[in-house]
LOTORTOR-176892 format. One record per residue (C-alpha): residue number from 1; residue in one letter; x, y, z. Coordinates in steps of 0.02 Angstrom, whole numbers. Each point is the difference from the previous one (the first is absolute). Layout:
<pts>
PT  pos  code       X       Y       Z
PT  NUM     A       X       Y       Z
...
</pts>
This chain:
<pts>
PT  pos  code       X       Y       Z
PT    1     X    -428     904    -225
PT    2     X    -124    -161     -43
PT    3     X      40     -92    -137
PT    4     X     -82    -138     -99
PT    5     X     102    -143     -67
PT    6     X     -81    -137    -104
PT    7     X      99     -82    -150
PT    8     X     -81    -156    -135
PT    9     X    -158      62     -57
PT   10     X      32    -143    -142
PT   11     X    -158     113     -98
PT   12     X     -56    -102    -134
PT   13     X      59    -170      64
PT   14     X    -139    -155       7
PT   15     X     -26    -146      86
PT   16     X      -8    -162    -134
PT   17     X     -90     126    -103
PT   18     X     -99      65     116
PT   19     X       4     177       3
PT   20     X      51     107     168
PT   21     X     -39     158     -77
PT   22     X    -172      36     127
PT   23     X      99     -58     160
PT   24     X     177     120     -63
PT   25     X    -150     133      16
PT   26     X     -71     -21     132
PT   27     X     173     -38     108
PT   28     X      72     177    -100
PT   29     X    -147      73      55
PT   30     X      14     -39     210
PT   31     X     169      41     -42
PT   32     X     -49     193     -30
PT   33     X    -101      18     125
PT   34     X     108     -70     127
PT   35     X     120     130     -38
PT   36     X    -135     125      28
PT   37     X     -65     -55     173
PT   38     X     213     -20      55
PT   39     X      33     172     -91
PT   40     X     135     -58     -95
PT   41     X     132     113     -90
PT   42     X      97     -91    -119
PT   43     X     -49    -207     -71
PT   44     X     152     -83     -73
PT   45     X     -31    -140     -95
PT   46     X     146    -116     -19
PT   47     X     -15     -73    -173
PT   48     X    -129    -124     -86
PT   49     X    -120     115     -40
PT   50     X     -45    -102    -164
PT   51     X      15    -197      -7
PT   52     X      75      -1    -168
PT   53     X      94     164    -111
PT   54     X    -162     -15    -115
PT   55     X    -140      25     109
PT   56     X    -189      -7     -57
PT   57     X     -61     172     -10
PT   58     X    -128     -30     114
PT   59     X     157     -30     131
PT   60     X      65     167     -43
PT   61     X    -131     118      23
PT   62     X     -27     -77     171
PT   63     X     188      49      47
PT   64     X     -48     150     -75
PT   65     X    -171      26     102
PT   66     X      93     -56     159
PT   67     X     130     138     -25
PT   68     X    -121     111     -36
PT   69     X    -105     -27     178
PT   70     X     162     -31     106
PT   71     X      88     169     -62
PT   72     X    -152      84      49
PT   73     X      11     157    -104
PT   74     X     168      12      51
PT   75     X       0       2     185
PT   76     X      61    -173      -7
PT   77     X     189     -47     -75
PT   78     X       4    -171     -81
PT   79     X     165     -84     -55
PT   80     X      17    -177    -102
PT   81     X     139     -74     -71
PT   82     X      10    -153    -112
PT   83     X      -3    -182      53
PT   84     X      56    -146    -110
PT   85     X    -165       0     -67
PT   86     X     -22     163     -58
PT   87     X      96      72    -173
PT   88     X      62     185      65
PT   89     X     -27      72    -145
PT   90     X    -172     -51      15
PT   91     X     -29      41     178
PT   92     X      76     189     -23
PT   93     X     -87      16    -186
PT   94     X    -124     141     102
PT   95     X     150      97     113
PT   96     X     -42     161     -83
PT   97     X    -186       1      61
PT   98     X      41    -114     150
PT   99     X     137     124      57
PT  100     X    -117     143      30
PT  101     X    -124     -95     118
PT  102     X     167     -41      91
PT  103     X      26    -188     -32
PT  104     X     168     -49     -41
PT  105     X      20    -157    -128
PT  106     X     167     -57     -14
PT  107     X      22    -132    -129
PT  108     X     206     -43      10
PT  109     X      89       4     127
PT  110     X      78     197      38
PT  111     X     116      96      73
PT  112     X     -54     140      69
PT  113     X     -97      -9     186
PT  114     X    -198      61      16
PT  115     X     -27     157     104
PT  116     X    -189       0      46
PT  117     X     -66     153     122
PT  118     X    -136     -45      69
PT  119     X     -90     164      65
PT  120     X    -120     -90     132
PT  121     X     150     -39     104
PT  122     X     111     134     -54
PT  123     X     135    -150     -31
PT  124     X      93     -53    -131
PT  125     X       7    -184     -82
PT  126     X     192     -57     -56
PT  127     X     -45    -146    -116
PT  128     X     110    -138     -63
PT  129     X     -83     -76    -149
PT  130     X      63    -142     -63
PT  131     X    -117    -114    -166
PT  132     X      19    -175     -29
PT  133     X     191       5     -24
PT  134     X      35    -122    -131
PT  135     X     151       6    -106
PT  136     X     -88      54    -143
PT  137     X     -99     122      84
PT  138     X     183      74      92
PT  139     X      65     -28    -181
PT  140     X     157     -88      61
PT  141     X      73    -168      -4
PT  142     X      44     -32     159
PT  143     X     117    -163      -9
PT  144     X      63    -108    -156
PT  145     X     -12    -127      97
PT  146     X    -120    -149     -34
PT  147     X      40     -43     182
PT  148     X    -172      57      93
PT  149     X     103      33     163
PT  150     X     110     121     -80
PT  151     X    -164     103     -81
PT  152     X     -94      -7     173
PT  153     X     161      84      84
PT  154     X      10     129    -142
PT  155     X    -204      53      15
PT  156     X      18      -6     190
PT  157     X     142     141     -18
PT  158     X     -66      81    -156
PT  159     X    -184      32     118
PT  160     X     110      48     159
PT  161     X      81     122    -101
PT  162     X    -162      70     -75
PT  163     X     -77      10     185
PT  164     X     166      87      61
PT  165     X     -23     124    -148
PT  166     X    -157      39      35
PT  167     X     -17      30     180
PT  168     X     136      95     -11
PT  169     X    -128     137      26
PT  170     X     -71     -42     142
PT  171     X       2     107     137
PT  172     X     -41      18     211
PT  173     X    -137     144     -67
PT  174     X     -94    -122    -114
PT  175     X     -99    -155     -16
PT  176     X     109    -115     -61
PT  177     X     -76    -150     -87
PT  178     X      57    -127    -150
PT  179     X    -127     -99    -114
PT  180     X      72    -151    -122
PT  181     X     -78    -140    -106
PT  182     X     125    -129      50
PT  183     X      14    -183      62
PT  184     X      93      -5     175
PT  185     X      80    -135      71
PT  186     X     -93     -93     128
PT  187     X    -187      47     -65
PT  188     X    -136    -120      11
PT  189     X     -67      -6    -167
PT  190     X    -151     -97    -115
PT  191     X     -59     -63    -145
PT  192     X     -57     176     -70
PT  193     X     136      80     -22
PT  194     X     109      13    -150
PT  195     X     177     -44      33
PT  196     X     127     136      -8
PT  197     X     140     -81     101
PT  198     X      58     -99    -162
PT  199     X      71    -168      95
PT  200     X      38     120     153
PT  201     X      99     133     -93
PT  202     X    -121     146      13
PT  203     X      -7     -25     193
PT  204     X      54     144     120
PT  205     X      70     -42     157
PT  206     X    -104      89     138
PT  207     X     151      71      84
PT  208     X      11     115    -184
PT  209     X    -169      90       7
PT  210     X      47     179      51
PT  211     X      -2      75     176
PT  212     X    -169     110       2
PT  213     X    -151      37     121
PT  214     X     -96    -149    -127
PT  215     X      48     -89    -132
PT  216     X    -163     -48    -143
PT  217     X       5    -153    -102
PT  218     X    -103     -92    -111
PT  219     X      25    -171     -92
PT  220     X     -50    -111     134
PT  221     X    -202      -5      13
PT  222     X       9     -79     196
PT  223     X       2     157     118
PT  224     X     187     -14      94
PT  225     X     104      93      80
PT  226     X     184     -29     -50
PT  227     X     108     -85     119
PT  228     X     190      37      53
PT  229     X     -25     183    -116
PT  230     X      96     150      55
PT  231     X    -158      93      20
PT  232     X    -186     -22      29
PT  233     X     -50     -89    -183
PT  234     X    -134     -79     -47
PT  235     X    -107     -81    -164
PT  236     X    -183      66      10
PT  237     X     -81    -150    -103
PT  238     X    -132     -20    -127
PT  239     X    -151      72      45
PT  240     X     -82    -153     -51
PT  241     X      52    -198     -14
PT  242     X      41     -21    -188
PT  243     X      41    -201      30
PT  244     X     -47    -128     114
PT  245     X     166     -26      65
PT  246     X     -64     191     121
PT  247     X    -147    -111      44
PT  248     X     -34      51     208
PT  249     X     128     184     -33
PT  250     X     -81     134      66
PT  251     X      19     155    -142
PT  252     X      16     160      76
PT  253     X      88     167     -43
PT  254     X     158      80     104
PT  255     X     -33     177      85
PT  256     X     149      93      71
PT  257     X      31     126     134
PT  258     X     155     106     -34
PT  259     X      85     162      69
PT  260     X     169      54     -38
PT  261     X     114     -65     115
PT  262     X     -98    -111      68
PT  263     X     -31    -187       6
PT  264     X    -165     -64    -117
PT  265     X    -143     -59      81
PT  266     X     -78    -154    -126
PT  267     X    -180     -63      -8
PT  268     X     -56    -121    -122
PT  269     X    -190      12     -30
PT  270     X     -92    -131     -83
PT  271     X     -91      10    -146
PT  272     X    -178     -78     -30
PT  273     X     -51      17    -165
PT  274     X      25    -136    -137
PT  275     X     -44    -196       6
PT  276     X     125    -106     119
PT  277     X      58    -156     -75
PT  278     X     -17    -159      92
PT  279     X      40    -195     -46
PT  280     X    -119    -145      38
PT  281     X      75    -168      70
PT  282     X    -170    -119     -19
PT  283     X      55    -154      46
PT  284     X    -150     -70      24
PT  285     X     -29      -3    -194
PT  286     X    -138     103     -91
PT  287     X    -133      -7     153
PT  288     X     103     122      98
PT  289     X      14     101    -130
PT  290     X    -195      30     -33
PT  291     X      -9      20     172
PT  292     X     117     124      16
PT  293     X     -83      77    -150
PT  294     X    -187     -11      96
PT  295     X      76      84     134
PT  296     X      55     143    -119
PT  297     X     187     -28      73
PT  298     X     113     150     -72
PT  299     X    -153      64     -97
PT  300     X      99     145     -75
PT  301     X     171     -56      -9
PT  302     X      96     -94    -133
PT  303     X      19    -179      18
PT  304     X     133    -136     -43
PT  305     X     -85    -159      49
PT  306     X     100    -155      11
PT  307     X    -116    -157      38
PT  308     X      57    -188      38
PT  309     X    -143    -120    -126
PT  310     X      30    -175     -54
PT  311     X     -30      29    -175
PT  312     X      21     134    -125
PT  313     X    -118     135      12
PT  314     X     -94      31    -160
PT  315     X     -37     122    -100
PT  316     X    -184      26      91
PT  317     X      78     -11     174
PT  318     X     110     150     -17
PT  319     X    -145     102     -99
PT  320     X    -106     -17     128
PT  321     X     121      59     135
PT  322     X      52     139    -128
PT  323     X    -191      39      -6
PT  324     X     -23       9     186
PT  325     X     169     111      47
PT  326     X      59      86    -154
PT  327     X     145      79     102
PT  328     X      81    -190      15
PT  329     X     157      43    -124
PT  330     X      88    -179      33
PT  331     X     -68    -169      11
PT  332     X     139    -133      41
PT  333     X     -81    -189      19
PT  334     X     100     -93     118
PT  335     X      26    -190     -36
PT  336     X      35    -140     129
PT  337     X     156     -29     -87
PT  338     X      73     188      23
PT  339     X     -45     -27     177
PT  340     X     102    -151      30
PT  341     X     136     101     -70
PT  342     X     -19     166      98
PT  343     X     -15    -115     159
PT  344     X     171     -72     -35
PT  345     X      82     192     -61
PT  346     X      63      34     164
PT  347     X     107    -193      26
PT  348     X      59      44    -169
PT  349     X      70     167      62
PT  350     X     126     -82     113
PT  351     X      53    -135    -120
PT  352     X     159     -19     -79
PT  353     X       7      67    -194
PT  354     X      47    -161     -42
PT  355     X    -139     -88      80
PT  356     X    -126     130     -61
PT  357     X      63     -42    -197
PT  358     X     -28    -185      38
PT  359     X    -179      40      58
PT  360     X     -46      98    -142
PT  361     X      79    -135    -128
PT  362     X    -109    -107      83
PT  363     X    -142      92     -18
PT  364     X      18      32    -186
PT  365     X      32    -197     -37
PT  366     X    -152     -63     121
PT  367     X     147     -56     133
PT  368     X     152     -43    -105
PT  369     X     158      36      68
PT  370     X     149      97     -75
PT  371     X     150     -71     -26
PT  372     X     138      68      81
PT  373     X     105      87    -139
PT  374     X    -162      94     -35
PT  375     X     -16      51     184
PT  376     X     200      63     -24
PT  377     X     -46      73    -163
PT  378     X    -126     108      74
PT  379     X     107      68     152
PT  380     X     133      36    -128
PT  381     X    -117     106     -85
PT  382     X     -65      91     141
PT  383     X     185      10      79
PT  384     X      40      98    -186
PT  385     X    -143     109       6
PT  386     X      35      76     206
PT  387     X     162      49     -63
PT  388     X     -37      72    -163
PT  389     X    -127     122     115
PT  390     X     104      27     158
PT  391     X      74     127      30
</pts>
């Protein structure tokens, strides 16, 4: 059995207003036919379908298109569950008409474990579908505790026990596979992504994902596997970089090998479609940038261009570089002051707090120095506030 796993579509999401819509396409669309050409049976798609749980409708009917074309008149099984992003009821509004082309939306997280034959290979698929399991969503309070230690120990069980519940089905004469929309201990995460840990209390420990063939996830949009998991698991990533912070990440999709009984053999294949985003560093002020810009450097991808000048740049300065690349979506001046004080960041880093309060007194009085009760006053304070937040 060959299955598909992709997760954070984000459909609908921009970029500082600039709208993705054309590259979701055209990434959706090398999505299809790379199932064709690998003859895939089932695509799970581990949450984040939608950026936000009131999508432009424009968003929707390209979920719905893609569905559509990777169902292929039903010789194709499809199953998505909710991310953090998504509202379930939204997401599972068309199950009666979905349901019939054999895709699966699940909305909350359930109970009961997915039985997929898939008549190409004559096997079945045991699936373990967990959504986005908030509290509200598993409509329980998990601790009454405002201690965030005690709530990240109560999720970790309550999503071990949901796991444990539902692979309780598995068996030696199926494919055996999990999918969740979950933060996991560990991860390597970025900018893009909306946090669901909550100050680290909806984190999983890797040792409680279940024991399957593969485990699915979405949340995190930097292809990973998981590390120190009881079982092959792994996050398939955004098919496309939604902040600069996945500048350089190569986007790709997750295709699996799987036979009853037998381990899963895991390719990741890259994706080519959409725009890359990349960051200028023109330190040689605004002439390196032009002649970057004659060069037609990054042509077609989006820019954040930070550039070291000696004055402000005006009004005309950044219209005219607007005019030349319209895909430049940042444009940070860099002034001989900030410089100085990035160049000292790093001997800062090893200083002692109290020496680092001085130095920032100073600078905000033009070199005065504190007195000392205001130097005790302020390690007071900060002594306070590391054991009001420890554990």
């Amino acid at each position: 059995m060959r299955l598909l796993h992709t997760a954070d579509w984000h459909l609908g999401r921009t970029l500082e207003g600039r709208s993705r819509l054309e590259e979701q396409a055209a990434v959706l669309n090398e999505m299809v036919e790379l199932a064709d050409a690998e003859a895939i049976d089932v695509v799970l798609v581990a949450g984040d379908v939608f950026d936000s749980v009131n999508p432009p409708a424009a968003a929707e009917q390209l979920f719905y298109e893609t569905m559509a074309r990777l169902v292929d008149n039903g010789r194709r099984q499809v199953v998505v569950i909710a991310g953090n992003h998504d509202h379930p009821d939204r997401l599972t509004a068309a199950t009666p008409l979905a349901a019939e082309q054999g895709i699966v939306l699940l909305g909350y997280p359930v109970w009961e474990t997915i039985h997929m034959y898939v008549p190409s290979t004559g096997e079945t698929l045991c699936l373990a579908a967990l959504p986005y399991p908030s509290e509200a969503r598993l409509n329980e309070l998990l601790s009454d505790s405002p201690q965030a230690h005690l709530l990240q120990e109560a999720y970790d069980i309550r999503v071990q026990q949901c796991f444990r519940h539902l692979s309780r089905a598995f068996s030696p004469r199926t494919v055996n596979v999990a999918m969740s929309h979950l933060f996991v201990a560990g991860g390597a995460a970025s900018d893009s992504e909306r946090p669901i840990e909550v100050g680290g209390a909806y984190t999983v420990r890797p040792s409680s994902l279940p024991m399957a063939q593969y485990v699915a996830l979405g949340h995190l949009h930097r292809p990973q596997a998981v590390r120190h998991a009881p079982a092959p698991a792994r996050y398939a990533g955004s098919p496309l970089a939604y902040s600069f912070s996945e500048a350089g990440y190569a986007k790709s999709v997750t295709v699996v090998d799987v036979r009853p009984g037998e381990p899963a053999v895991i390719e990741e294949v890259h994706l080519r479609a959409g725009q890359p985003l990349v960051q200028w560093r023109a330190t040689e002020g605004l002439a390196q940038v032009y002649q970057w810009m004659t060069e037609r450097r990054d042509e077609n991808a989006w820019i954040d261009l930070e550039v070291h000048v000696e004055e402000a740049l005006s009004q005309e300065d950044i219209r005219r570089l607007r005019q030349h690349y319209p895909n430049l979506v940042h444009i940070r001046p860099v002034y001989p002051e900030q410089q100085e004080t990035d160049s000292v960041s790093l001997e800062e880093a090893d200083m002692p707090v109290d020496e680092l309060f001085r130095q920032f007194y100073r600078r905000q009085t033009g070199g005065a120095e504190p007195e000392e009760e205001l130097v005790q006053l302020f390690l007071q304070l900060l002594q306070e506030e590391e054991a009001e937040v420890a554990p």
